[in-house]
N, C-alpha and C positions, 0 to 999 in steps of 0.2 A: 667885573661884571661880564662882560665880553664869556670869559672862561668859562663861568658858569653857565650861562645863557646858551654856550656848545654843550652842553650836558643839559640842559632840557632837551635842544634839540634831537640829541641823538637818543634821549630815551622817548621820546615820541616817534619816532622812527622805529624803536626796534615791534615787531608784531607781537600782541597781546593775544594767547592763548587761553580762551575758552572750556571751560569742561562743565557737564553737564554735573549735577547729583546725583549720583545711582547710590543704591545700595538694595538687598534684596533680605526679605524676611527668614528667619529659619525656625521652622516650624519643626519640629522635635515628633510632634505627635504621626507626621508623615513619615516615618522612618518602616519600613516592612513595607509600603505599599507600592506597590507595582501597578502601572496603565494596564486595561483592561486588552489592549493590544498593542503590549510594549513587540516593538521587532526585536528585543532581545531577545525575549522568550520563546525559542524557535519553534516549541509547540502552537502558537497563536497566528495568527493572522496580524499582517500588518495593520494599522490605522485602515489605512486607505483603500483595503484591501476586504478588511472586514466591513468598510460602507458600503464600496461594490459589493460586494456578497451577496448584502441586506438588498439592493435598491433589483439587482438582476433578478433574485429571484424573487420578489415582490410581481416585477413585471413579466418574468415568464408564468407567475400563477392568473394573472389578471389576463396576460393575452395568446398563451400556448395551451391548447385546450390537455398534450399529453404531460406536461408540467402542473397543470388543475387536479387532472386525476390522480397525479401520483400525494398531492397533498389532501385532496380528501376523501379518497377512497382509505386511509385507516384513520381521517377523521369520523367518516360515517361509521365504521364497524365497531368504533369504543365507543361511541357516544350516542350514537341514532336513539337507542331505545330507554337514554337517560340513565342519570350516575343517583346516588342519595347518600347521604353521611348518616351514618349510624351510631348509636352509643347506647348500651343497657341502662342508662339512667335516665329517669323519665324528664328530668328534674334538665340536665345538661343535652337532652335531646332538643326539647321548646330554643334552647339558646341556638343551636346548631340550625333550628327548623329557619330561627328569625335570622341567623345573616344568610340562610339558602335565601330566603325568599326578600330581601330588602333590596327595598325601590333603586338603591344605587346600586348594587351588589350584579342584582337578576343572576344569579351562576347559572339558571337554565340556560339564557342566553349567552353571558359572557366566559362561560367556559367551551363553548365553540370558537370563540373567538382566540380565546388565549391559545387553544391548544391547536388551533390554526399557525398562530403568530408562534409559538414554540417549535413546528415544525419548520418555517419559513427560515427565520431567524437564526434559531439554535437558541435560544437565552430567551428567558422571560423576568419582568421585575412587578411585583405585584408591592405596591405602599401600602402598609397597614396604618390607619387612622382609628385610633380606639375612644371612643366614647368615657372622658375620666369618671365618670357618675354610675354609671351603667356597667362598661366593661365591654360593651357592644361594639364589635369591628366589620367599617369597611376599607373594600380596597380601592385602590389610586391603582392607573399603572402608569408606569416610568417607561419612556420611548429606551431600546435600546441605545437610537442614536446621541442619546444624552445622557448615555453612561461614558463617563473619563476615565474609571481606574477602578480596582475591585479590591481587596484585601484579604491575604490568607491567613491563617494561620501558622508561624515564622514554624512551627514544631510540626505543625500538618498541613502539607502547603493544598491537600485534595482539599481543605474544610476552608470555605468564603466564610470571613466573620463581618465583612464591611463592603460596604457599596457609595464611592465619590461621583456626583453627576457632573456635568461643566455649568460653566457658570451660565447663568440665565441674564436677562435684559440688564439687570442692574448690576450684576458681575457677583452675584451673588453662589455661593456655589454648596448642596446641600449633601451631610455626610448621614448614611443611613447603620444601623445595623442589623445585621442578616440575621433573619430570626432562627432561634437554637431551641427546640422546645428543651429545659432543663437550663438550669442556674449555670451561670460565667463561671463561678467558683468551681462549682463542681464535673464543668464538663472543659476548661478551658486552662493552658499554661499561666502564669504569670504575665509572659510578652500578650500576649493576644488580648487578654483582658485590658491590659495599660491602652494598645491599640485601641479596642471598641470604647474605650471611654469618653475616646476623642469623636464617636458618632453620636451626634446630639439631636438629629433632627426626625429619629423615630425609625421604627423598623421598618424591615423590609426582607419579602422573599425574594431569593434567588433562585432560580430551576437553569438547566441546563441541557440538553441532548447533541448526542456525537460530537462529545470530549472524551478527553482524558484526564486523568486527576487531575491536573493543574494546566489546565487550559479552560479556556473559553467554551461556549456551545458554537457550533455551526449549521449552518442551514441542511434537511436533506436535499436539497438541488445542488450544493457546491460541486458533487463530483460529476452530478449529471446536464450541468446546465449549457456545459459546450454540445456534448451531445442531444439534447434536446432541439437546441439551437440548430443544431447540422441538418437533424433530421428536417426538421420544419423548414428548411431553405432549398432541402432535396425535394421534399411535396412543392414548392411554390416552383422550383426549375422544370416538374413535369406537368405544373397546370402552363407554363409557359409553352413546352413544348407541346402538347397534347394540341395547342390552339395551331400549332403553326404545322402537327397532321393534318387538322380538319382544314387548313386551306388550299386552296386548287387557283390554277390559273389556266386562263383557254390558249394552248396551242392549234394558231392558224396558220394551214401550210397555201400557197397561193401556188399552184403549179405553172409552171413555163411566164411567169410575171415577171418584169423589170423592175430593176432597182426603184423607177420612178412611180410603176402602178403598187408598189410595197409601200412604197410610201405616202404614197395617195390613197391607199385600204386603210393603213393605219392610222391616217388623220382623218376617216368618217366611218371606221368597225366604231360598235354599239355593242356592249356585254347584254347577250339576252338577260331579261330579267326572270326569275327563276317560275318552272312553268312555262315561260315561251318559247316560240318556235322562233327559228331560224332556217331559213331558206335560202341555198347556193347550188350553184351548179357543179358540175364534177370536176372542174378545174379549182374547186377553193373546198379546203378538209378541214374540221374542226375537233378539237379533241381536249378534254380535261383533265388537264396535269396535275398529280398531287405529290407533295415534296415526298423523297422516300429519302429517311434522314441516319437510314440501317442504324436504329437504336435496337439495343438488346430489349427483350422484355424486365422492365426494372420492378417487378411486384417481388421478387425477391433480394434486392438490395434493400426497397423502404424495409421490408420485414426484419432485415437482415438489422437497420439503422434502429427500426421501434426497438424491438425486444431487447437490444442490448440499452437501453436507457428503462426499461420497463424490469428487464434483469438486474438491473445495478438499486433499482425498488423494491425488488422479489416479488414483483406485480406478475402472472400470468400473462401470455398474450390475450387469450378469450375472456379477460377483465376487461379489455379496449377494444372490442370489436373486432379482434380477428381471432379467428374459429382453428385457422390449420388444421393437424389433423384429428384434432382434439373431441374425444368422446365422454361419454358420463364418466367411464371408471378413472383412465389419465386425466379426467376434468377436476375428478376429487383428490385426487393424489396429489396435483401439481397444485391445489390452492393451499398445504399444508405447509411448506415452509412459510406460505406468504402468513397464515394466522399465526405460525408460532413469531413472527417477526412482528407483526400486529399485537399480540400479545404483551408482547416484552412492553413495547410501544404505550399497552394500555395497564402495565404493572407498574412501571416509574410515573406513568398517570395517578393514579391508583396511591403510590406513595408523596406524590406532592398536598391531595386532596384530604388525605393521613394527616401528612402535618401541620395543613392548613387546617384545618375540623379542632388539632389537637390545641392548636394557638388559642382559638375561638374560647374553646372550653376553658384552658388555663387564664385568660384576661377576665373572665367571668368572676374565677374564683376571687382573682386576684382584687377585684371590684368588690365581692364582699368581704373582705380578710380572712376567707379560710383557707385553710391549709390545703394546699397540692397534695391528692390521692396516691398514694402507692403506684407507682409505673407496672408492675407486676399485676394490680386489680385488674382483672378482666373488666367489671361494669363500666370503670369509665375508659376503656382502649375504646377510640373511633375507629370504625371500620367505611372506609368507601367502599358502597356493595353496587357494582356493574352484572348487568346481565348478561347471560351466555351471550357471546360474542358470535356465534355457527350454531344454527339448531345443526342439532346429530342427527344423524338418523339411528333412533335406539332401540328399533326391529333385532337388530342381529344380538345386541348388547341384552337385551330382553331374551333373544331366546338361548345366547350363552348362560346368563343368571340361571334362568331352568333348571337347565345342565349340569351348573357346575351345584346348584344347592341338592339335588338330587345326587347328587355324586359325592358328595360330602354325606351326606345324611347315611348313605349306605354304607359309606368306608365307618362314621360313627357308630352305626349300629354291630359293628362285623368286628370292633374293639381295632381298628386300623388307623387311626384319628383321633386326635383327642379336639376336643369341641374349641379350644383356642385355634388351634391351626385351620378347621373348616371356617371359623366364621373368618380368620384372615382372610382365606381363599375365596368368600363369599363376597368380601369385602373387596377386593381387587378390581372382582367385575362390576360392583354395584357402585365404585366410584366412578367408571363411564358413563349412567345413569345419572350422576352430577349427586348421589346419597354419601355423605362424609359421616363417619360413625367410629369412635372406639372400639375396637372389639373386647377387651374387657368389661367396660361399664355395661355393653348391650348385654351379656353374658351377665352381668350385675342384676339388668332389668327384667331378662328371662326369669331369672331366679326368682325375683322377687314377685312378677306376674304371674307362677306358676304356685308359690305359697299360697301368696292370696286368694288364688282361683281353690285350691283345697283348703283352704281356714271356710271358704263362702259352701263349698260339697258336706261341708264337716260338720257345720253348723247345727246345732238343736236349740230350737227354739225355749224358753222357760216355762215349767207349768204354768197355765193360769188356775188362780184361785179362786174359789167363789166365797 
């Protein structure tokens, strides 16, 4: 008894080790995807790095008035005079008219908004919610800050097939797929397809600006936003200083005075109040001192600070208020790289609203069961049609046309030209007039205008009979 009874004890004595249950799921269907800002991916922005990003230039739009202009001054110049989605079919137009104009939709309005947030950001997520009855699609948009991870294509790592959010309140976490106008099968590997099978929770566009193929979008401020910042801390050092020019202090000189009458002046002097007089005799001098702080003249540092933040925009300086030496003719000149950068800006525009138009129309179809049109048919290609971005000035392009049709016409008649090569040449100039034309078919339609006008010369009427 004894013996044993030491063998309880000492197994009560020795410490009983604890361990928890872990074990972790392995999801198979995650295999290819990659964090939306993994730091492996040295093209990307870190986590943490792309929240700053987001949160900085948010707030230098909101409170730096030359970080405001740089975001919408080429918001204003794509967009001010309005975008509209087009289609030759009258039929898939009405469909395109009702998601422009739906109550949740508004694109008049929320396409300012998005392509605000696409410059800011760099990434936009737009959720498509399709109507199963109908075919009729609106959009959600997804915060980027609650995107967790994106998905490539393992064969094209430029082509997004999949979009992971983080999980929400309930830990719920929702897997999208990136909309492809055209069939998995046909436009898509093997892996990629397996991949998007695993997106259950419905589509979604991706857009992106200033990336590279296989990277993330970034904000336009990221490279400008220190410099922004400097500059506008250089404005607030010279309204500091500027205050501490304009103050003065009275030098009072007290001649042949004792230590004790200086000190007795100085405990009952009174600063005149401005406008009053002051009266002393010739033994007491007064005079108003103003700090001299031998600053250089600094109008050409700030200058020097804006315009390289307004350069790294291809913004103009006399876009922001300042003039330098700048006259009509170097005025026109110098805002041409900024529209052809404008441009660009409103042609990846221009192509997201393409594939959004093109979505719209195929869910349509796909709502009544017919068959998907020909990619090749012209009637049903959507066209987003923006208006001239710069009126021209088309005086001189007007009086080149003149010129050059006159000049053509005479090389035609003199057997020097043959009539394809003038209308090219007519053609050249009368595309700066913003006129697109074939030169064969308008050659087609001469012909044909000019039969007809002599079948009409040609004409005899039939006897009449009595």
């Amino acid at each position: 008894m004894k013996h044993h009874s030491k063998k309880q004890a000492a197994r009560r004595e020795q410490k009983t080790v604890f361990r928890e249950a872990h074990g972790r799921n392995i999801d198979l269907e995650e295999t290819g995807y990659r964090r939306l800002t993994d730091g492996k991916n040295r093209r990307d922005l870190p986590e943490h790095q792309a929240a700053r990003m987001r949160e900085i230039a948010l707030h230098l739009w909101r409170t730096n008035p030359l970080a405001n202009r740089i975001i919408e001054l080429p918001l204003a110049f794509i967009l001010s005079d309005g975008v509209t989605l087009k289609i030759d079919d009258l039929e898939a137009q009405g469909w395109l008219d009702a998601f422009w104009r739906d109550p949740i939709n508004r694109m008049g309005i929320t396409l300012f908004e998005m392509v605000r947030e696409l410059a800011l950001y760099g990434e936009l997520y737009w959720v498509a919610f399709v109507n199963e009855h109908s075919g009729h699609v609106r959009l959600g948009y997804l915060d980027p800050e609650r995107v967790e991870a994106v998905v490539r294509d393992p064969d094209n790592g430029r082509q997004a097939i999949g979009v992971i959010t983080r999980a929400d309140e309930q830990g719920v976490k929702r897997r999208y797929r990136v909309v492809i106008n055209g069939t998995d099968d046909e436009l898509l590997m093997p892996e990629a397809i397996r991949l998007r099978e695993s997106c259950t929770d419905g589509d979604i566009f991706y857009f992106a600006v200033n990336n590279v193929s296989t990277s993330g979008g970034h904000s336009d401020l990221l490279a400008l936003a220190d410099w922004i910042d400097g500059y506008e801390q250089f404005l607030y050092g010279e309204v500091e200083r500027s205050a501490h020019l304009r103050a003065h202090v009275y030098d009072v000189t007290l001649t042949g005075a004792t230590p004790e009458e200086v000190d007795r002046k100085a405990r009952s002097i009174v600063p005149p109040a401005p406008g009053g007089v002051r009266v002393h005799n010739e033994a007491e001098k007064w005079e108003a001192v103003s700090p001299n702080l031998q600053a250089a003249d600094t109008t050409e540092v700030g200058r020097m600070f804006r315009n390289h933040a307004l350069g790294g925009a291809t913004i103009p300086e006399h876009w922001f208020g300042g003039g330098g030496d700048v006259n009509r003719a170097t005025g026109e000149s110098m805002s041409d790289p900024t529209t052809k950068i404008f441009t660009v800006r409103q042609k990846l525009i221009q192509y997201f609203l393409e594939e959004l138009g093109s979505y719209v129309v195929r869910r349509r179809l796909e709502s009544l069961a017919r068959p998907m049109p020909d990619p090749e048919d012209a009637a049903w290609r959507v066209r987003a049609e923006f208006p001239e971005m710069i009126v021209k000035d088309v005086s001189k392009y007007a009086a080149a046309l003149q010129q050059v049709v006159a000049a053509c016409a005479s090389a035609v008649d003199a057997g020097l030209m043959s009539r394809d090569t003038a209308l090219s040449c007519i053609r050249s100039v009368a595309t700066r007039l913003g006129v697109e034309y074939d030169a064969g078919q308008e050659l087609d339609k001469v012909d044909a205008s000019m039969d007809a006008a002599r079948e009409a010369d040609n004409f005899q009427p039939p006897p009449v009979t009595v």
